[in-house]
N, C-alpha and C positions, 0 to 999 in steps of 0.2 A: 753269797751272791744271789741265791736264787729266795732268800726270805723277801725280799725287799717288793719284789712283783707278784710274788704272790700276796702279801700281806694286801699288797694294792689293789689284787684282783678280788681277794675277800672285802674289801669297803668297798668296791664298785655295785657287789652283788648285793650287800647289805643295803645300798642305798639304792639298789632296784627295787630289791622286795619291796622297801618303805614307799618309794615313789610310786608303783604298782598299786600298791592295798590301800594306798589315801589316794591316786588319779582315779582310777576306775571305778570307785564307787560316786567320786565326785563326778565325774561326767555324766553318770544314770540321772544324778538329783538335778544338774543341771538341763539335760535333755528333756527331764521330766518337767520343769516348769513351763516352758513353750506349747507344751501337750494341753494346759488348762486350756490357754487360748483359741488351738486348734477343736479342741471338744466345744468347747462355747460356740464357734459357727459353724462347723458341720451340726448340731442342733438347733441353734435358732437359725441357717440359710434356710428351713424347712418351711421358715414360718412367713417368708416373703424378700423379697429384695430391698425393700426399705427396713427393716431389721436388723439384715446383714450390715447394712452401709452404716446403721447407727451403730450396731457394735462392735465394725472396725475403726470411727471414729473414738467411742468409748475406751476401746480396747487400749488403743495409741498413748489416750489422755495417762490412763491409769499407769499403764506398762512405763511410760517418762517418770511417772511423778513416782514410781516405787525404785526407777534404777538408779532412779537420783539419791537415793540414800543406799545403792549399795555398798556406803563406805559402813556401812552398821557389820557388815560380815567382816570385813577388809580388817577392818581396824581393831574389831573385838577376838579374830583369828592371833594377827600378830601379838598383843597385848596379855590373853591366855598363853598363848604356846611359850611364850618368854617365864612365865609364872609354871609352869609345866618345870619347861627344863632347869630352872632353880629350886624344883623340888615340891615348890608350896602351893600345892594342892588347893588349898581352904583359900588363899589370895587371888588364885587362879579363877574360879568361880565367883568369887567376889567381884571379880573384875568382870565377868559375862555378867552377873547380875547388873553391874551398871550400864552397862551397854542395853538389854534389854528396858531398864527401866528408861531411857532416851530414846529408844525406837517407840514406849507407849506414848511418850512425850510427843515428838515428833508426829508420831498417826492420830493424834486430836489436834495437832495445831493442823494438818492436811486437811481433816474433815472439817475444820472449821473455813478454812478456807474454800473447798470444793463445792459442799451443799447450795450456801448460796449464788456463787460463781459457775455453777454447769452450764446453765443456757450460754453466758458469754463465752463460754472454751468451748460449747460446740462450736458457737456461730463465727467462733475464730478457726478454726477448724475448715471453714467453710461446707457444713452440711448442709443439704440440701432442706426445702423445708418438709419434706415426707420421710425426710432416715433424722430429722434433731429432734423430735419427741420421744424416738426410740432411745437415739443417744443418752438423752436427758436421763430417763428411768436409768439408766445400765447404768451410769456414772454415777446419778445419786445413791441408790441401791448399794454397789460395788465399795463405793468411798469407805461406807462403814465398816467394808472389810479391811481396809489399808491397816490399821493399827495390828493384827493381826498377822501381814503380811509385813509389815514392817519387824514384827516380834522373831519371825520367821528367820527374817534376815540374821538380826544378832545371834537367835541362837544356832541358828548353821555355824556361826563365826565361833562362839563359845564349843561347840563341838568340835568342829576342825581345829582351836586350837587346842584341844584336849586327845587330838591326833584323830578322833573319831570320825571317816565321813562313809560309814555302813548305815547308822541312825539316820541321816539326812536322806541318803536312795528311799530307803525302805519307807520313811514318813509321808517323802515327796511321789513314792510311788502309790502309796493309799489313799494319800491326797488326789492325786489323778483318777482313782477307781470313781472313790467317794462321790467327785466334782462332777463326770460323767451321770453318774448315778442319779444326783438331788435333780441334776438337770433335765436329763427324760424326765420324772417324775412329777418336777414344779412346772417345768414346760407345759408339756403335755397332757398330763395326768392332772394336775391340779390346776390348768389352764391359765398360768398365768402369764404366759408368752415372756416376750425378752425379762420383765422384773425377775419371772422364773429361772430364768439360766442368772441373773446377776446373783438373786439370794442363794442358788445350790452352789456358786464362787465361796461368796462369803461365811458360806455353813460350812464349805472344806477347809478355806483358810483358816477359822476360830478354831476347829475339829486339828488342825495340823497344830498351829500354836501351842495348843494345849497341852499336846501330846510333848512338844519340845520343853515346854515348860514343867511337866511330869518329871523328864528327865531330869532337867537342870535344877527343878526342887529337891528331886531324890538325891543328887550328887550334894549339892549344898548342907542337907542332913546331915549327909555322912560324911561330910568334912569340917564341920562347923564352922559351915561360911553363910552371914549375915544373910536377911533375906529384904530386908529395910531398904527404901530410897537413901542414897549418902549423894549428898549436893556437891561433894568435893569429888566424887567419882564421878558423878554423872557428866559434870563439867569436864575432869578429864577427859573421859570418852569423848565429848562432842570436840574437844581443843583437837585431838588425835585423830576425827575423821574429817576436820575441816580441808585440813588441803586435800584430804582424798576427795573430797566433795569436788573442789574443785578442778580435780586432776580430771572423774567422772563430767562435769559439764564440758570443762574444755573438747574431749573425747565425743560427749553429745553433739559438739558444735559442731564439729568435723563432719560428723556424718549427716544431721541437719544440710550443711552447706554442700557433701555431695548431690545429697537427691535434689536439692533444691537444682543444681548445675544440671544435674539430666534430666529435670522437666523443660531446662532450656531448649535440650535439644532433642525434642520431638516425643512424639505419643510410642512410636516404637523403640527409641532408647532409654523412654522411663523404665516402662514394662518391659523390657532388658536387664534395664540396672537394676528393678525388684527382686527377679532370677537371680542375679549374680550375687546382689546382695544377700538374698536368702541362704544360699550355699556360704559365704562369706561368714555368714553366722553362726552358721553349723558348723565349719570346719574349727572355728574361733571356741565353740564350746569343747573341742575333744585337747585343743594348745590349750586353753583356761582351768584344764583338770590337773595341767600339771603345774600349769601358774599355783592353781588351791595347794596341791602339797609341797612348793615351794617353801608358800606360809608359813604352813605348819612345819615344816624341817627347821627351816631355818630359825625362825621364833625360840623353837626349842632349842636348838645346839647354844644361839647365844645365851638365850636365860640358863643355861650351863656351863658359861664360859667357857666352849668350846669354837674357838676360831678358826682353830686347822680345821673339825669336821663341817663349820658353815662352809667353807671354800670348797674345801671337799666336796659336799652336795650342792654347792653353786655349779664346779664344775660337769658333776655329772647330769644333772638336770639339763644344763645347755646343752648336752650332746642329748637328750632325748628329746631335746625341742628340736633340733635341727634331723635329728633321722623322723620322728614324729613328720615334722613339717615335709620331707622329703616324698615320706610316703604320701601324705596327705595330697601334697603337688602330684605326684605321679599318677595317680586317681582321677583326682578332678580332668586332668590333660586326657586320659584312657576313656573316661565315660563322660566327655563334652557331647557328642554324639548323642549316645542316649538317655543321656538325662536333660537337654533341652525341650525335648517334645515331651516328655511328662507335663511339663508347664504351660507347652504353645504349641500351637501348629501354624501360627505367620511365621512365616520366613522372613521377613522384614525383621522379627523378633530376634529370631535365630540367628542369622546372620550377624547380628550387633550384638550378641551376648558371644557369638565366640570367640573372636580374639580378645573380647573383653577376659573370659576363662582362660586363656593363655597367661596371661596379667598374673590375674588370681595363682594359676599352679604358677610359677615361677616364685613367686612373694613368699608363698607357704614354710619354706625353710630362713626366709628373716623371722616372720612371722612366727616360730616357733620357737627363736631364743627372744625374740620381745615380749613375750607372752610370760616362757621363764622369769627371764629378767626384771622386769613388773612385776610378779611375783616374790620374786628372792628381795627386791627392797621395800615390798610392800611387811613380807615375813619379819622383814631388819627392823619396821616401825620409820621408815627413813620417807614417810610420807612431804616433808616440804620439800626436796628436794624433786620427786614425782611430779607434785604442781607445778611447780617454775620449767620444770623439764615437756611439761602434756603443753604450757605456756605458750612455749617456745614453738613447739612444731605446728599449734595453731598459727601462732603469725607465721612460720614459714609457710603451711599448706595453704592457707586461705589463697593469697595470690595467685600460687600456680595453679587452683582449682577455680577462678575467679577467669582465669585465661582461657580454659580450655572454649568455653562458648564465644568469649571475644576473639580468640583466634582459628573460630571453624572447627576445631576439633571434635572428635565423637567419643564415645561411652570409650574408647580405648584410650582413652587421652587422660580420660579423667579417673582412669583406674590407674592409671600409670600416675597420677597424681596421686592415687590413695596410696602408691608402692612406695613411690615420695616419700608420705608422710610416717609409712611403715619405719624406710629406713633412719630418716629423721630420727624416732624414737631410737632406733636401733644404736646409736654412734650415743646418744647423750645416757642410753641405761649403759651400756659397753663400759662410754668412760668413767661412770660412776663405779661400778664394780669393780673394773678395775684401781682406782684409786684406792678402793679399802678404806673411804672414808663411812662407808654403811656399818659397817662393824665395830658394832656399839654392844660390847656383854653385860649380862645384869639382868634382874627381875626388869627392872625398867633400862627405858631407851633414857 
């Protein structure tokens, strides 16, 4: 009578360790990428206010055009870790090699595009004309980093599905030292103002690359897995991150079309919705750490045709999203207070961010089995089904965030709209999961 709950209580614990020692290093690598950008303008805001303005226009351009292929981790995550838990190692790698060799693909078709198109994307952008010269330089400069930054991508993905994500902290945290570092220097020191902070980017990005690419060469060595372009692979990989691409824009649209709704309504509920959304982001990178070792669990159990322990870690994963998100909510609601004036001192500000933060903590625990759940089917390779589903709760949200300024509404309306679209997602991953139609065993989906 009593084996049966214990047995249960040893795979819960087993699937905490796992979920533990791949979240918590993913969430450093994660928190640590946002940190470039923060170093990049606490040193160039030094160098004048038209600087600044061009390198948060810059910043924007770049930060779109690289999360737009965040399906190069997503999809090369899933695709390894499945190759993992069927044992074969040497396939496994072969298959991050091709994902990598399509993120180099990818970051020359971007540069090709960007170099000559910067002036039009700042002045789409609307800069001013004393921050889109700065602009200009930072974007052209930067661009040449994308390929680079793109490499990054897959091979995070190729790690994570190799279960590894201590490599990705530790890279992403050198990367930041590094990034810091070229920048006072090139800045400053070798006085090349804003070009300076874009080229010490681009010196940490090839510098980080490199180092992944060490890696993923040494592993390929010593498994003897090809190191060649294969056109049949590389096509795979891109066939594999297409709907994520699009699951990723739909997702882009969404929040596009928020901010767009609260510059509707006034200079103090934009600068509101930035706070809110800033926090919104962070709290989204600590749920997304457990999204990454979804991936990689799941990935694995099927490429072992393990079905009971994919469910298994389906189920225990959502109860970490949901106490996760729990706490998370109980935080945000305890330090609304004092964490708005870090930001502001209008009270016009204030005032409109905080029941807008009410919004926010209350979501946090949807928000924490969505975040799962998006995970565990992205881990399954069950990417079309993602698209049609990210599809869907665009057409639902657009309208009712389309309402909130045509019916007088304020920043709480339209958060209550973002909760919408939260739960949205919520009911269409729910019902997929449950179906058990994601559960597909095999090296391949």
């Amino acid at each position: 009578m009593t084996q049966a709950p214990e047995r249960s209580r040893t795979v819960r614990r087993r699937h905490d360790r796992e979920i533990v020692a791949l979240a918590v290093p993913a969430f450093g690598a994660l928190v640590a990428e946002p940190l470039f950008v923060m170093a990049d303008s606490a040193i160039v805001g030094h160098l004048g206010t038209a600087q600044l303005a061009g390198l948060g226009i810059a910043s924007a351009l770049l930060t779109t055009a690289v999360s737009i292929f965040v399906f190069l981790a997503y999809a090369t995550t899933a695709a390894v870790s499945r190759r993992v838990g069927a044992g074969d190692l040497q396939a496994a790698i072969r298959q991050g090699m091709d994902g990598i060799w399509l993120a180099l693909l990818l970051g020359a078709a971007v540069i090709a595009v960007v170099l000559p198109t910067a002036p039009f994307l700042v002045e789409l952008f609307g800069a001013s004309d004393t921050a889109a010269p700065h602009a200009i330089t930072y974007l052209r400069v930067s661009a040449l980093g994308i390929p680079a930054m793109l490499v990054v991508l897959a091979a995070t993905g190729v790690l994570r599905g190799l279960q590894n994500t201590r490599t990705p902290l530790y890279v992403a945290i050198a990367g930041f030292v590094a990034n810091a570092v070229l920048n006072v220097v090139l800045v400053y020191g070798a006085g090349l103002g804003i070009a300076g902070s874009a080229w010490g980017t681009v010196i940490a990005q090839c510098g980080m690359a490199a180092v992944y690419l060490w890696v993923v060469i040494r592993g390929a060595r010593r498994h003897g897995a090809s190191l060649r372009p294969d056109a049949a692979g590389i096509r795979a990989s891109a066939q594999a991150g297409a709907p994520l691409l699009v699951r990723t824009l739909s997702l882009r649209a969404i929040l596009m079309i928020t901010t767009a709704m609260a510059a509707r309504l006034g200079d103090a509920d934009i600068a509101a919705h930035q706070i809110v959304l800033s926090l919104w982001s962070l709290l989204a990178f600590a749920l997304d750490a457990i999204a990454i070792a979804g991936q990689a669990i799941i990935g694995r159990c099927l490429g072992a045709g393990d079905e009971q322990g994919a469910r298994a870690a389906c189920r225990r994963m959502v109860e970490w999203g949901v106490a996760v998100g729990v706490v998370l909510g109980l935080l945000v609601m305890l330090s609304r207070p004092a964490f708005l004036p870090l930001f502001t001192g209008d009270s016009a500000v204030r005032d409109a961010a905080l029941p807008a933060l009410v919004i926010v903590a209350l979501a946090q625990p949807v928000c924490g089995v969505v975040y799962v759940l998006d995970g565990v089917l992205m881990g399954a390779g069950d990417g079309p089904y993602l698209a049609w589903a990210m599809l869907l709760t665009l057409a639902v949200f657009t309208p009712a965030a389309l309402a909130v300024p045509a019916l007088g509404g304020g920043l709480t309306a339209l958060w209550a709209a973002m909760t919408l679209m939260m739960a949205m997602r919520l009911v269409t991953l729910w019902w997929r999961t449950r179906s058990g139609r994601w559960i597909v065993t095999g090296a391949t989906r």
